[in-house]
N, CA, C and O of each residue as an XYZ file, in Angstrom:
724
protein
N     -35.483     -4.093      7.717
C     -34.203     -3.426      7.823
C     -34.292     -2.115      7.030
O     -34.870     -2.053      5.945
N     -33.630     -0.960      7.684
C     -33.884      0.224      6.969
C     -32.575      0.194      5.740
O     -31.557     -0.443      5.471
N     -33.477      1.467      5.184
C     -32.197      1.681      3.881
C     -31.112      1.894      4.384
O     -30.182      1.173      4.024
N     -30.827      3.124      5.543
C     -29.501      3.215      6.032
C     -28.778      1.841      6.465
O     -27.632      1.394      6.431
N     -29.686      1.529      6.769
C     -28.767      0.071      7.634
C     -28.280     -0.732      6.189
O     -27.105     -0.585      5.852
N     -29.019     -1.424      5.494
C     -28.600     -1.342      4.542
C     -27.465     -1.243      3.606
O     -26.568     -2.016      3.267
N     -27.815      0.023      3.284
C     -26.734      1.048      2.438
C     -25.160      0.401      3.589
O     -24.404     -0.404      3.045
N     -24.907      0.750      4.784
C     -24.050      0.556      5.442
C     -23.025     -1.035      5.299
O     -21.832     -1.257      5.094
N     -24.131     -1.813      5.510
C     -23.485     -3.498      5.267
C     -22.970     -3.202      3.891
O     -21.840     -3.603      3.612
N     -23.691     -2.524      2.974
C     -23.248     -2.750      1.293
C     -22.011     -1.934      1.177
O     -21.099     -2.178      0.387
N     -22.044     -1.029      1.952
C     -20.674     -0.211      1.825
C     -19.497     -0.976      2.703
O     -18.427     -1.223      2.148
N     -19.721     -1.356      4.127
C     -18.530     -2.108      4.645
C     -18.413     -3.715      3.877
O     -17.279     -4.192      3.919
N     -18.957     -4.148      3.528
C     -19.110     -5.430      3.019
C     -17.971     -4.947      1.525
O     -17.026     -5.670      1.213
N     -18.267     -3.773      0.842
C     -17.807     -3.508     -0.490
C     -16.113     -3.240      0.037
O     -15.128     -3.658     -0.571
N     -16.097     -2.515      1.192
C     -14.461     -1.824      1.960
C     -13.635     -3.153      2.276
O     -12.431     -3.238      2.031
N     -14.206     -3.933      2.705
C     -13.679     -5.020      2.979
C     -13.210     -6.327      1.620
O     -12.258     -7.098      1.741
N     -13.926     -6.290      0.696
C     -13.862     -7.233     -0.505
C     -12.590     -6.305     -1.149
O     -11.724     -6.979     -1.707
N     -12.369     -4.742     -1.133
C     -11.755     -4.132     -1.827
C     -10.293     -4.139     -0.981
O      -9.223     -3.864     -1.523
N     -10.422     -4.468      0.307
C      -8.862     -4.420      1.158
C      -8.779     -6.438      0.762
O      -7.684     -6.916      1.057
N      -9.435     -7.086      0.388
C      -9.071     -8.498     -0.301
C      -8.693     -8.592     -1.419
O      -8.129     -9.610     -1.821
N      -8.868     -7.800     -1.989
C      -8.465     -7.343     -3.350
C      -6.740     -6.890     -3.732
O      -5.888     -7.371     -4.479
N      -6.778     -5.777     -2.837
C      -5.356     -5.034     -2.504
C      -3.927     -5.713     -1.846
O      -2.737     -5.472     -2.049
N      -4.815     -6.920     -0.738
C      -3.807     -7.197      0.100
C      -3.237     -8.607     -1.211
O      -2.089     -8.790     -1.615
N      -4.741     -9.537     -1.666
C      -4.138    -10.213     -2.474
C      -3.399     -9.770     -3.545
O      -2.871    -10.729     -4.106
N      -3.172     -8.837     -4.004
C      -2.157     -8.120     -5.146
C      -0.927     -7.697     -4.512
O       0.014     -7.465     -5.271
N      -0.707     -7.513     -2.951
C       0.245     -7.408     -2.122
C       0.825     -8.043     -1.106
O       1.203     -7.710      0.018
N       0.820     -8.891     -1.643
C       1.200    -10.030     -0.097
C       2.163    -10.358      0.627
O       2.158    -11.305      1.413
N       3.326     -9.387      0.363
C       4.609     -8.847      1.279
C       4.300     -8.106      1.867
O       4.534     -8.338      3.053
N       3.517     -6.588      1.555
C       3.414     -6.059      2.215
C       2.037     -6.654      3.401
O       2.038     -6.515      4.624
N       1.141     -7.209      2.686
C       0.223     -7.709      3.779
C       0.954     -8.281      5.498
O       0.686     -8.025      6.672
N       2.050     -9.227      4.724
C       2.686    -10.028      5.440
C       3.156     -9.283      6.732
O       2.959     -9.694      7.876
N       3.861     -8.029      6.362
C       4.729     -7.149      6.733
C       3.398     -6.540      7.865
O       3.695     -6.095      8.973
N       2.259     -6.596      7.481
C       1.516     -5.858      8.309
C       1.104     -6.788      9.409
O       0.967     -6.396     10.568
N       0.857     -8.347      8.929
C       0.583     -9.157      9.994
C       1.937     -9.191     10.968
O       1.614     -9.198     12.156
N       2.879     -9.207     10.821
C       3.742     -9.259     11.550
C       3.867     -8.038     12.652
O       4.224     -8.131     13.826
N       3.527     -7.040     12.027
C       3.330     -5.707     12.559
C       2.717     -5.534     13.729
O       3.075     -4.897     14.719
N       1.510     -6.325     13.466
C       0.228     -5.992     14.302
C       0.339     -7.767     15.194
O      -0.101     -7.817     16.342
N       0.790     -8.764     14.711
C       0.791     -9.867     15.805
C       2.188    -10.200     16.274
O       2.361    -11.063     17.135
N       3.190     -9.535     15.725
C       4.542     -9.906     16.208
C       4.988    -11.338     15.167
O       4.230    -12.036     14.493
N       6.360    -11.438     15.324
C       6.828    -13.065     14.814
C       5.547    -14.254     14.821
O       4.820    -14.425     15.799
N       5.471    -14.762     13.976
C       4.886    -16.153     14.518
C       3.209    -15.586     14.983
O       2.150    -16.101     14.624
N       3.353    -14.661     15.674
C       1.464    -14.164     15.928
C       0.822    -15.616     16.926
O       1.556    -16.362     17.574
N      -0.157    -15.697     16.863
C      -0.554    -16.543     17.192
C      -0.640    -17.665     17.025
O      -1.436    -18.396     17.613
N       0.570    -18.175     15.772
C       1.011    -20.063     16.003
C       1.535    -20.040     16.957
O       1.345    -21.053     17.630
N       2.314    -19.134     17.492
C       3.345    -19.613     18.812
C       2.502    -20.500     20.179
O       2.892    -21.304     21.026
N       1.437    -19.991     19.920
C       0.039    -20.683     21.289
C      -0.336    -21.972     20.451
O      -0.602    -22.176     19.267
N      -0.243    -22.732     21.560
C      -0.798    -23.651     21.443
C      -1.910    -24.154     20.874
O      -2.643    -24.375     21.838
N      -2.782    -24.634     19.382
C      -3.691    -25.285     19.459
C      -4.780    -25.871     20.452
O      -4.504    -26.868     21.120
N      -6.263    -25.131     20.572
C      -7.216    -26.268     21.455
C      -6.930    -25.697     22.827
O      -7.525    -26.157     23.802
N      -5.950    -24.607     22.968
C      -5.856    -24.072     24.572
C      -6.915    -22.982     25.062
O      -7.270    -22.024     24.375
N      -7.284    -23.216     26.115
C      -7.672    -21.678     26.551
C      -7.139    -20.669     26.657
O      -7.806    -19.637     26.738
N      -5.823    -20.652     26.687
C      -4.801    -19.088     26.269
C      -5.079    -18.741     24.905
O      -5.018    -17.512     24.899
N      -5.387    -19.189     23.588
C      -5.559    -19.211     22.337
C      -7.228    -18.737     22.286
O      -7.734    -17.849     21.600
N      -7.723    -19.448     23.037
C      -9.245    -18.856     22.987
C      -9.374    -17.651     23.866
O     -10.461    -17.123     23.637
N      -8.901    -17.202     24.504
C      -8.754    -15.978     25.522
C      -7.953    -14.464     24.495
O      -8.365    -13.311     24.368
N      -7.199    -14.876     24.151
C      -6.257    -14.755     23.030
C      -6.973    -13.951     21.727
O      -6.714    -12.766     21.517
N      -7.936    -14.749     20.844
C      -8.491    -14.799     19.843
C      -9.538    -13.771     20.301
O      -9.903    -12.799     19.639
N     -10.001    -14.142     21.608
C     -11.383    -13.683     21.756
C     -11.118    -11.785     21.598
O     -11.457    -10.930     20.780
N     -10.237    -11.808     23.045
C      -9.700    -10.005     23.150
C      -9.355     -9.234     22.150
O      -9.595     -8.032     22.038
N      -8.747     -9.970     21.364
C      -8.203     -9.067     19.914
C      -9.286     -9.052     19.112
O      -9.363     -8.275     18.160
N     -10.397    -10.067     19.478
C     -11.573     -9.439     18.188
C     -12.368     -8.731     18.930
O     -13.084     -7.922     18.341
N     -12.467     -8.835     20.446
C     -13.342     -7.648     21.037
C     -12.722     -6.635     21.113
O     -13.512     -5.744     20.802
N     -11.866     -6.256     21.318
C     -11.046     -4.982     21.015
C     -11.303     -4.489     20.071
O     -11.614     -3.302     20.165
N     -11.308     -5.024     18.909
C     -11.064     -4.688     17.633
C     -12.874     -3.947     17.601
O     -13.086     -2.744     17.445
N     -13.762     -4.799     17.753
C     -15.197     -4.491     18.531
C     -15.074     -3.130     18.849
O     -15.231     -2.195     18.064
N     -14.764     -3.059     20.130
C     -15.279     -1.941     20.660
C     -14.181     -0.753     19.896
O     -14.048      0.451     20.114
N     -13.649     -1.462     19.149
C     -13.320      0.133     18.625
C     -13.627      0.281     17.780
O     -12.961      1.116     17.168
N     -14.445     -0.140     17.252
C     -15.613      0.259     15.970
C     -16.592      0.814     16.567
O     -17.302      1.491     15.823
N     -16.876      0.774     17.598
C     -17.924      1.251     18.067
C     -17.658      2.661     18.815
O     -18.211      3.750     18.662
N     -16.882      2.358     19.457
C     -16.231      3.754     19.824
C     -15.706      4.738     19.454
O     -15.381      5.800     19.985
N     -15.601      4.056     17.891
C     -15.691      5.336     17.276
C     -16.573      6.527     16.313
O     -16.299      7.548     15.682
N     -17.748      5.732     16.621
C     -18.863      6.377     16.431
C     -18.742      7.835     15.842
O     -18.943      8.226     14.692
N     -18.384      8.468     16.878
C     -17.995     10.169     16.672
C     -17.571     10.564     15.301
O     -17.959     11.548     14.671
N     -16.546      9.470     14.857
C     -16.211      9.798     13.384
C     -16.852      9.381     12.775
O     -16.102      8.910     11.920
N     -18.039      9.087     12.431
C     -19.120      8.515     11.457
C     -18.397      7.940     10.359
O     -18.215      8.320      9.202
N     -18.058      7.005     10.956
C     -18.069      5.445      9.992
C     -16.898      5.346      9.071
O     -16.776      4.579      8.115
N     -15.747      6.571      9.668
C     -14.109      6.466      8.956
C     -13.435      5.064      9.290
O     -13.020      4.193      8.526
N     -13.464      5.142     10.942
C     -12.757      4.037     11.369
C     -12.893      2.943     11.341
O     -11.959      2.171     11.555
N     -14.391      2.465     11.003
C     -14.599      1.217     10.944
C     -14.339      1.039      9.490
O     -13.906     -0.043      9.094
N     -14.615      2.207      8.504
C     -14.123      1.396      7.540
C     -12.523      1.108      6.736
O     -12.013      0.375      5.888
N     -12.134      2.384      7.782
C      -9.942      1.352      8.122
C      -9.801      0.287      8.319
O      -9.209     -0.559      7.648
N     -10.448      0.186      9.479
C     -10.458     -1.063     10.460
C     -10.956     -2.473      9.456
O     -10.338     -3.531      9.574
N     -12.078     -2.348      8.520
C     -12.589     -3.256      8.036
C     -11.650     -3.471      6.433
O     -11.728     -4.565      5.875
N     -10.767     -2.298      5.783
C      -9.765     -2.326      4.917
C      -8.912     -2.952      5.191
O      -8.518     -3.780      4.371
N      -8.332     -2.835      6.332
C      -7.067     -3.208      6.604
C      -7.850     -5.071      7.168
O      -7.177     -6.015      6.752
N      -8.548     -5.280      7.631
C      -8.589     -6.917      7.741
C      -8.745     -7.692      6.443
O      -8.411     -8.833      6.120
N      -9.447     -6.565      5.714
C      -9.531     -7.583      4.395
C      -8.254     -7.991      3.624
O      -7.993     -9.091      3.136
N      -7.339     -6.586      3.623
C      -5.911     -6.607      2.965
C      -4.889     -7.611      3.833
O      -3.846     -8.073      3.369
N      -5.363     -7.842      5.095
C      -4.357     -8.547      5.807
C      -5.115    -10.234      5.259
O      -4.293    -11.136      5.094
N      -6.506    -10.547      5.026
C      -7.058    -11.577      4.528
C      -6.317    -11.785      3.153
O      -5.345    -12.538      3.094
N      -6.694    -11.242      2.266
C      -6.477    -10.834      0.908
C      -4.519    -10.980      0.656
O      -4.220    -10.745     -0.515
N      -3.857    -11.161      1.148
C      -2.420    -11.280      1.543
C      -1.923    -12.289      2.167
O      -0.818    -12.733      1.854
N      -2.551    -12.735      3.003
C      -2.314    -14.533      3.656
C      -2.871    -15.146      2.923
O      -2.199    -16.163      2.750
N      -4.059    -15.189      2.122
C      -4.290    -16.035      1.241
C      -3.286    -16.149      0.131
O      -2.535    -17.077     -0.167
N      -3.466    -14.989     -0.391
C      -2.417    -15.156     -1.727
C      -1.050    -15.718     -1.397
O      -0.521    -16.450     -2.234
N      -0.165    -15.338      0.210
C       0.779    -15.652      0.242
C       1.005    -17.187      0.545
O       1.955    -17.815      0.078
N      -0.021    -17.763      1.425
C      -0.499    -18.892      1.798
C      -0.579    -20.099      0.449
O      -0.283    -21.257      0.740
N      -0.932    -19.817     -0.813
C      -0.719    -20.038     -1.924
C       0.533    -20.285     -2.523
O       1.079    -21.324     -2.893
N       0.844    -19.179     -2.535
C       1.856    -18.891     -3.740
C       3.494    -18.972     -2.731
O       4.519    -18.856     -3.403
N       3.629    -19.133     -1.441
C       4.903    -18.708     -1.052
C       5.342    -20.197     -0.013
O       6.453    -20.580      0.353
N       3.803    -20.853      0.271
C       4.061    -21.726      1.016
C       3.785    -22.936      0.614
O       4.321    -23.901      1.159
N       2.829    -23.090     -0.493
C       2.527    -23.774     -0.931
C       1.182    -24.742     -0.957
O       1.029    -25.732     -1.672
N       0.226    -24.188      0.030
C      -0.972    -24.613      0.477
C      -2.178    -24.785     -0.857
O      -1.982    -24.191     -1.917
N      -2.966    -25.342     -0.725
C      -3.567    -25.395     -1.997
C      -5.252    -24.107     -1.411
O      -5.291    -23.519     -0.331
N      -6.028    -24.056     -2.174
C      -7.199    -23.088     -2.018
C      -8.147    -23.646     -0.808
O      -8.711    -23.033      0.098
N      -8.112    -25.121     -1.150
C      -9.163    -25.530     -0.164
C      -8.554    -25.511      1.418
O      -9.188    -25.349      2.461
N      -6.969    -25.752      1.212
C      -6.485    -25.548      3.106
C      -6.572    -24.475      3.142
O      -7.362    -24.221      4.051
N      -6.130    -23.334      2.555
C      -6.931    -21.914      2.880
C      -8.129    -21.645      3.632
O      -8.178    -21.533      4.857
N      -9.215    -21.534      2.723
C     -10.215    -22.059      3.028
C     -10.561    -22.703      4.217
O     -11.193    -21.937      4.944
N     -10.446    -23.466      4.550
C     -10.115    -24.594      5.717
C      -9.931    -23.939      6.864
O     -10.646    -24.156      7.842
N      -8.728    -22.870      6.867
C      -7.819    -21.816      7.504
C      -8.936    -20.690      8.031
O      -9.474    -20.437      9.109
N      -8.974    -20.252      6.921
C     -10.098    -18.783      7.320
C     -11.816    -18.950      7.587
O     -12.310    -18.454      8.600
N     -12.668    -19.694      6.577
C     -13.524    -19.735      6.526
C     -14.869    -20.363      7.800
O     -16.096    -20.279      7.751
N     -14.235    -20.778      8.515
C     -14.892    -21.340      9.736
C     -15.425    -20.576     10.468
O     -16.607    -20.365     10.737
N     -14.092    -19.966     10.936
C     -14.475    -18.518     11.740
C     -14.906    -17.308     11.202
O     -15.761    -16.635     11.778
N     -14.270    -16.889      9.899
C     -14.188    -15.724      8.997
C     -15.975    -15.785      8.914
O     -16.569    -14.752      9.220
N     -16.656    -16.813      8.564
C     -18.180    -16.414      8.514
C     -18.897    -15.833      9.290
O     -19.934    -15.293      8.905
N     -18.499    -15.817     10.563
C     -18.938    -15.327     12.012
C     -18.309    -14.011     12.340
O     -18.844    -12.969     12.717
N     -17.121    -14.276     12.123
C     -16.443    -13.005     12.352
C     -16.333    -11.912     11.466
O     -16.204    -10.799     11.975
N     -16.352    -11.988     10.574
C     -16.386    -10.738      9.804
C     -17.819     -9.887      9.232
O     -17.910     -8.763      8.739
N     -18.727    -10.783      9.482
C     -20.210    -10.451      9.494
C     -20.602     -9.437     10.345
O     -21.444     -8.540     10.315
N     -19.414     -9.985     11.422
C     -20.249     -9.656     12.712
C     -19.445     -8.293     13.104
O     -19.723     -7.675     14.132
N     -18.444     -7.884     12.218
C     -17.232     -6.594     12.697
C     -18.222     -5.934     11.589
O     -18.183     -4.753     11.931
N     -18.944     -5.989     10.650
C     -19.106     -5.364      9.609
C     -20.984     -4.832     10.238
O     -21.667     -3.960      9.701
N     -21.293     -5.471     11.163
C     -22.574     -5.091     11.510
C     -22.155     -4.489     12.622
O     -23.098     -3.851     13.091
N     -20.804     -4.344     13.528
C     -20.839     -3.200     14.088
C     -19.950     -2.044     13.666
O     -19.358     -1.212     14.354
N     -20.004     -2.180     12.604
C     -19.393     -0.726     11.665
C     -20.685     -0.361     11.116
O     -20.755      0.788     10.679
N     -21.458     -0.901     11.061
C     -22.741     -0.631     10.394
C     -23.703      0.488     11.747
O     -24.316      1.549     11.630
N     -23.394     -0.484     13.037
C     -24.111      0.107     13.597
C     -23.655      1.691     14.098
O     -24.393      2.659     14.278
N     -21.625      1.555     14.312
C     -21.124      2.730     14.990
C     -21.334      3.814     13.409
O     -21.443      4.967     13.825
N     -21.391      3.810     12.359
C     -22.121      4.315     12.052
C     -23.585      5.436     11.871
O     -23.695      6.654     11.726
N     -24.362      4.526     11.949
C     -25.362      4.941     12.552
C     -25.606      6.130     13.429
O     -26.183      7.208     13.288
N     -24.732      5.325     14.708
C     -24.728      5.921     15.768
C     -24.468      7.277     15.647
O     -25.147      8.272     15.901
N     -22.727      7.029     14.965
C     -21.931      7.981     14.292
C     -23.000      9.776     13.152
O     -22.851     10.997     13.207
N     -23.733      9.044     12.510
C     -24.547     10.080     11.973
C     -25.605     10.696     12.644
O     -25.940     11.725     12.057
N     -26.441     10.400     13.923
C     -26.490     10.932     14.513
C     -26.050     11.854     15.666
O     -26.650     12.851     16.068
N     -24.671     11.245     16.210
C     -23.915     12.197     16.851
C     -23.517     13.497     16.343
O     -23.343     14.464     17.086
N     -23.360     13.532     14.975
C     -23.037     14.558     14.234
C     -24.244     15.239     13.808
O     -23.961     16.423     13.620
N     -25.253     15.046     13.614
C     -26.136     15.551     13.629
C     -26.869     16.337     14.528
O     -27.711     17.166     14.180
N     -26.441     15.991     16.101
C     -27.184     15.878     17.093
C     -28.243     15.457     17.780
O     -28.778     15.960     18.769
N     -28.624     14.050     16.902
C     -29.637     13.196     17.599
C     -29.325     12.235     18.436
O     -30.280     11.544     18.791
N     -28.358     11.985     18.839
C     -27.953     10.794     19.441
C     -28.639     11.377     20.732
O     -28.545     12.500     21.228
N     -29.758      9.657     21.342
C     -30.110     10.034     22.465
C     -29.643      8.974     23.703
O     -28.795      8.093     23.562
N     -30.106      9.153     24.474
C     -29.683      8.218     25.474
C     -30.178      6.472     25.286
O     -29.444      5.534     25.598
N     -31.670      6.319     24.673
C     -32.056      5.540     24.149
C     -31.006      5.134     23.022
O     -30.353      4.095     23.121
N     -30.902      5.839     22.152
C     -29.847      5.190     21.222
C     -28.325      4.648     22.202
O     -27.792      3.540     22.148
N     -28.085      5.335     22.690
C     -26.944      4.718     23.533
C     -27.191      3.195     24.095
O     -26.475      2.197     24.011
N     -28.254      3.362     24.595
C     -29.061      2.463     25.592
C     -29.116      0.988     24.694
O     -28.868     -0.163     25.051
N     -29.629      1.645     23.146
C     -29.914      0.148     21.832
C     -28.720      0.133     21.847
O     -28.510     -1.003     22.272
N     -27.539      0.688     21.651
C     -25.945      0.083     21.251
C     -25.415     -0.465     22.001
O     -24.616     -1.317     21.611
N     -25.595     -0.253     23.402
C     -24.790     -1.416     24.484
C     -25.705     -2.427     24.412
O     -25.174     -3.537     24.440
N     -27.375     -2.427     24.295
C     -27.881     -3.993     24.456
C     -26.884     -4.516     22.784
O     -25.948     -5.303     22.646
N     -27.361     -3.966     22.134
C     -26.013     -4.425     20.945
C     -25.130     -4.918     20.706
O     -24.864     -5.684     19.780
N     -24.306     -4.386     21.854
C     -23.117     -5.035     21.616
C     -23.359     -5.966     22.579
O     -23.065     -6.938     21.884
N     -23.665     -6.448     23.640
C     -23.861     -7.213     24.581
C     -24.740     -8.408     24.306
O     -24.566     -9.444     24.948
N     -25.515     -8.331     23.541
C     -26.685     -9.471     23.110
C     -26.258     -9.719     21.667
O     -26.929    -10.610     21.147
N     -25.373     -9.206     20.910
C     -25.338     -9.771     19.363
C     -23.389    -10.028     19.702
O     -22.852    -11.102     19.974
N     -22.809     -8.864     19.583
C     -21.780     -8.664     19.204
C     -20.883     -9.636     19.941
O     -20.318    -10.625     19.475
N     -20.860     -9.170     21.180
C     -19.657     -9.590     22.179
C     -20.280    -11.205     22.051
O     -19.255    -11.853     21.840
N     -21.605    -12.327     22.075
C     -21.462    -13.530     21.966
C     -20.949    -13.894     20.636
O     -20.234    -14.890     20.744
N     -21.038    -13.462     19.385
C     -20.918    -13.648     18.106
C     -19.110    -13.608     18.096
O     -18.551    -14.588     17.605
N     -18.324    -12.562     18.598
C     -17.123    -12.539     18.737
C     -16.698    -14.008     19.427
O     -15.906    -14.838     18.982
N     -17.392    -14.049     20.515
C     -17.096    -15.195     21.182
C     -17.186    -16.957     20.645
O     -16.484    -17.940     20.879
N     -18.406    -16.725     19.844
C     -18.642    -18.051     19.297
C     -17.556    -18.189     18.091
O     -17.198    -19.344     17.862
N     -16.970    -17.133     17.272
C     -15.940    -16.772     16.362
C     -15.144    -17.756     16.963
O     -15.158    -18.939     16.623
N     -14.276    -17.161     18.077
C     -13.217    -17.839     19.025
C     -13.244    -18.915     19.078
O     -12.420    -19.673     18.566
N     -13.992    -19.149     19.574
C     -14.404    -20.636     20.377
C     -13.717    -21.454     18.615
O     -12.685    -22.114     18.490
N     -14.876    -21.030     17.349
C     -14.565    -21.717     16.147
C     -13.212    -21.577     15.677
O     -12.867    -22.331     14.766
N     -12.322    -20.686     16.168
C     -10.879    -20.551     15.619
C     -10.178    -21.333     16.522
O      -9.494    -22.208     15.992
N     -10.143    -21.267     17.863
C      -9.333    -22.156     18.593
C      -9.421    -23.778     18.989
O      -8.609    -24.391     19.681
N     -10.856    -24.399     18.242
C     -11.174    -25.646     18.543
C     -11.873    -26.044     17.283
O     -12.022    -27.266     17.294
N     -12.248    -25.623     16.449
C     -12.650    -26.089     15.031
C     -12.042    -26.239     13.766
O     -11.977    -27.208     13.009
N     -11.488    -24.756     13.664
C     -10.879    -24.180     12.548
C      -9.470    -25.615     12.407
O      -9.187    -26.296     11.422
N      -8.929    -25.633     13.650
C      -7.711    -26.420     13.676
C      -7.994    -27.629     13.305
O      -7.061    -28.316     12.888
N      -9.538    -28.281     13.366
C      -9.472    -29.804     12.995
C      -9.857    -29.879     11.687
O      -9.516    -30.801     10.945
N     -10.882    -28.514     11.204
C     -10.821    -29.051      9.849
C     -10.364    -28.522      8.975
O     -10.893    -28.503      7.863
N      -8.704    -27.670      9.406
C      -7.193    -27.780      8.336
C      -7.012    -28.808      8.347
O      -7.102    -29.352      7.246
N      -6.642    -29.736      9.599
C      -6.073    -30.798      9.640
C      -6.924    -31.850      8.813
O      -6.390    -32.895      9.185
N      -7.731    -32.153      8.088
C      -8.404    -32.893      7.584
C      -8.282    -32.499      6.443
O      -7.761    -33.340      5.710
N      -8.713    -30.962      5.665
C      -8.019    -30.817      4.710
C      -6.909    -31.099      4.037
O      -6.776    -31.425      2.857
N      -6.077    -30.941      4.927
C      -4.043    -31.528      4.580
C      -4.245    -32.538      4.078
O      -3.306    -33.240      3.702
C-alpha cells in the first residue's frame, strides 16, 4: 500500500473519530440532524428482516458511495464532510441512545457495530480512493486507466461491501440487539 493511500485512511479514519467526538458532546443537535436527513422515525418506521429495509439501507449507503466518489474533482473536501458528518450523527445516537433513552453501551454496540465494521471501512476507502483520484484531476493526471481502476473499484470492492453492510443491518444487526436486551 502506498504512502498516499495510506496517509488518506489515517486522515479519513482521524475526520470521522473527530465527527464521534463532536456529535457525542452534541446529541440534540446530532439528533436534529438525523431527523433532518431520515425524516421522523427514519428507518424504524420499515419493517425489520424486510426487503424494503434492505433495498432501503442498501441505496442510501450507495448513494452516499457514489458521492464520494464523484466528487473526486474536489480532492477529498467532500468525502471528508460526508465522513464528519456520519461520525457526528454516530457520535450523537450513541450518546443520546445512552443518556436519553436509556440503553446500556453493549445494546449500542449491538445497534451499530455489526454493520458499522463493514460500512464505514468501506465509505472511508472510497474517500480514500476519490481522493486520489481527486489529486490527480487537479493535477492533470487523471487518465482513462485511472478512471477505468475506479469503476472496477467501485464495482468489485465497494458496491458488494455496501451490500453485504445491508444485508448485516436489515437481518443481523436486529437479532443481535434483540439478544443483547
Amino acid at each position: 500500500m502506498s504512502r498516499a493511500r495510506m496517509a488518506g485512511y489515517t486522515a479519513y479514519t482521524v475526520i470521522f473519530l473527530l465527527g464521534i467526538l463532536l456529535g457525542g458532546g452534541m446529541p440534540g443537535e446530532a439528533m436534529e440532524l438525523v431527523r433532518l436527513i431520515f425524516g421522523e422515525g427514519g428507518e424504524e418506521t420499515l419493517e425489520p428482516y424486510t426487503p424494503i429495509l434492505l433495498i432501503t439501507i442498501f441505496l442510501r449507503n450507495l448513494a452516499t458511495a457514489t458521492l464520494i466518489l464523484a466528487s473526486a474533482p474536489f480532492a477529498g473536501l467532500l468525502p471528508g464532510v460526508i465522513l464528519l458528518l456520519n461520525g457526528f450523527i454516530v457520535g450523537g445516537v450513541v450518546t443520546y441512545s445512552v443518556t436519553e433513552m436509556g440503553r446500556t453501551p453493549l445494546e449500542v454496540a449491538a445497534l451499530l457495530l455489526p454493520h458499522g465494521i463493514v460500512e464505514i471501512p468501506t465509505l472511508i476507502y472510497a474517500s480514500t480512493l476519490s481522493l486520489e483520484a481527486g489529486l490527480k484531476i487537479v493535477r492533470g493526471l487523471f487518465t482513462r486507466e485511472d478512471g477505468e481502476a475506479l469503476l472496477r473499484s467501485y464495482v468489485r470492492v465497494i458496491l458488494p461491501l455496501i451490500f453485504i453492510a445491508a444485508l448485516i443491518e436489515t437481518f443481523i444487526t436486529p437479532w443481535i440487539a434483540s439478544q443483547a436486551v
